[in-house]
C-alpha positions as CSV (number, residue, x, y, z in Angstrom):
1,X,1.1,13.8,1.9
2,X,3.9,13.5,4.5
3,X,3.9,12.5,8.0
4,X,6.9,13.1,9.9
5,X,7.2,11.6,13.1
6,X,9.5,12.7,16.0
7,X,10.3,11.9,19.9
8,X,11.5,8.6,20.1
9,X,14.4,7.7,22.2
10,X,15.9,5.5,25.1
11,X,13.9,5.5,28.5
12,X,14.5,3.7,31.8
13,X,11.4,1.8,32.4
14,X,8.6,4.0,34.5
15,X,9.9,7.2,32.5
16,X,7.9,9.1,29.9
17,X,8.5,9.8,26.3
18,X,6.2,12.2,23.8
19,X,5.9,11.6,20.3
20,X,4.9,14.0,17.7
21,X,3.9,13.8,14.2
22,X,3.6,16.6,11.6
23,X,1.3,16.3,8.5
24,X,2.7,17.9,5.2
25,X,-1.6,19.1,4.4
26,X,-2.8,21.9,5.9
27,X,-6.0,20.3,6.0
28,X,-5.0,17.9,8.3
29,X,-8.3,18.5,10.4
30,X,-9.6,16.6,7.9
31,X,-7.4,13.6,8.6
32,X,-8.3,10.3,11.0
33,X,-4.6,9.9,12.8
34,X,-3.6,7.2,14.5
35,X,-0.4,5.9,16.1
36,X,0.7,1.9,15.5
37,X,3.8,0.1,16.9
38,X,5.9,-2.9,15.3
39,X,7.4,-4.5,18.2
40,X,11.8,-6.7,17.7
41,X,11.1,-9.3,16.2
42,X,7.3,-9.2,15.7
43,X,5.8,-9.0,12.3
44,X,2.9,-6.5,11.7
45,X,1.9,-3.5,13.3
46,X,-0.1,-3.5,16.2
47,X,-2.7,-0.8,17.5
48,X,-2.1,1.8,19.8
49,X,-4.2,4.3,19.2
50,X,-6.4,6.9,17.4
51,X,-8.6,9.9,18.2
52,X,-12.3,10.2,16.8
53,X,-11.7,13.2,14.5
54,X,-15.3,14.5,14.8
55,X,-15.3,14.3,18.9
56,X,-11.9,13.4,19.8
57,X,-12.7,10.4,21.7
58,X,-10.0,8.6,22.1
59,X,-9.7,4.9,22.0
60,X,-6.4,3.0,22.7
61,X,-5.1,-1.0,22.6
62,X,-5.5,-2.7,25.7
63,X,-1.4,-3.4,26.2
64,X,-1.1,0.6,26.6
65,X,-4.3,2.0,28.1
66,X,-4.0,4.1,30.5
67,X,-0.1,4.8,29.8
68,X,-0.8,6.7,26.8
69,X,-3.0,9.4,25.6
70,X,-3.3,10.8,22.1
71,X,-3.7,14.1,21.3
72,X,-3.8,16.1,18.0
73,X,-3.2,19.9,17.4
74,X,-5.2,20.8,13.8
75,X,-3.9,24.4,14.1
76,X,-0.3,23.0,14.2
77,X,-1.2,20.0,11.8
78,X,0.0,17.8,14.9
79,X,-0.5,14.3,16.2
80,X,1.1,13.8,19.3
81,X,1.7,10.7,21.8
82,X,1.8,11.1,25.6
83,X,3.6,7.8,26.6
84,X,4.0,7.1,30.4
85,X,5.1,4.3,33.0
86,X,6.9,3.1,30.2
87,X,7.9,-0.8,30.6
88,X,10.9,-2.8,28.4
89,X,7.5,-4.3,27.0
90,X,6.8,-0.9,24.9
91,X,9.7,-1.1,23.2
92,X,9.2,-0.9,19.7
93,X,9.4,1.5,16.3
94,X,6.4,3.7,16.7
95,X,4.4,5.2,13.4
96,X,2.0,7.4,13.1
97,X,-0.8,7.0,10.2
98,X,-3.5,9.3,8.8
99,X,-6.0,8.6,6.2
100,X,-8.7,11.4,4.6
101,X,-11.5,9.0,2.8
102,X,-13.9,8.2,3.4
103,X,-15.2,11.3,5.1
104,X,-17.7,9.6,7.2
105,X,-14.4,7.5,8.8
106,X,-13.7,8.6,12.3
107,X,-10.8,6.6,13.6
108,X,-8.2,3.9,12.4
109,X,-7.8,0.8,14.0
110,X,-6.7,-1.5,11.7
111,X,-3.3,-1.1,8.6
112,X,-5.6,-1.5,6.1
113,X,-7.6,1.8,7.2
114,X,-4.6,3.4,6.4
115,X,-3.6,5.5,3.7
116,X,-0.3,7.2,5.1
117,X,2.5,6.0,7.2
118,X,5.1,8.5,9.1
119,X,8.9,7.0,9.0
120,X,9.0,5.3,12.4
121,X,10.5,6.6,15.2
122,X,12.5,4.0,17.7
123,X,11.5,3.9,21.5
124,X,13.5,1.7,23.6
125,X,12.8,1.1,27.1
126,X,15.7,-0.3,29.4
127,X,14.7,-2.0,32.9
């Protein structure tokens, strides 16, 4: 399984960047999805957020709440994140993550619910 993320870029701070990441499985419907962020110089990846893949609540970390909204497309094997009133504080390498098992799982929150990482893609926020 693949996850290919896409959308980063450079952003004045208070602009709007949306990522999007494609899974390789067509049964992606089947997948949890999540999005995580390692910030410069900061070990680990943090928790931004993930969508309850049975009734796509959606639960985000508290540094990003309402900024950001995730989304997911099943028909287009999508995960996408809406990123707005972006601050110098988001900047960061973005990845997206999906895992299939257990089947009763409904969202990711932590790495080690994780069984597939995207590449990363770099957002940088300027002030």
């Amino acid at each position: 399984v693949q996850l290919q993320a896409s959308g980063g870029g450079s952003v004045q701070a208070g602009g709007s960047l949306k990522l999007s990441c494609v899974c390789s499985d067509r049964t992606f419907s089947d997948y949890v999805v999540a999005w995580f962020r390692q910030l410069p110089g900061k070990e680990g990846r943090r928790f931004v957020a993930t969508i309850d893949r049975y009734d796509s609540t959606a639960y985000y970390g508290e540094p990003v709440r309402g900024r950001f909204a995730i989304s997911r497309n099943d028909a287009s094997n999508t995960v996408y994140l809406q990123m707005n009133t972006l601050s110098p504080e988001d900047t960061a390498v973005y990845y997206c993550a999906a895992t299939k098992e257990p089947s009763h799982l409904r969202t990711i929150f932590t790495i080690t619910g994780v069984d597939y990482w995207g590449q990363g893609t770099q957002v940088t926020v300027s002030s």
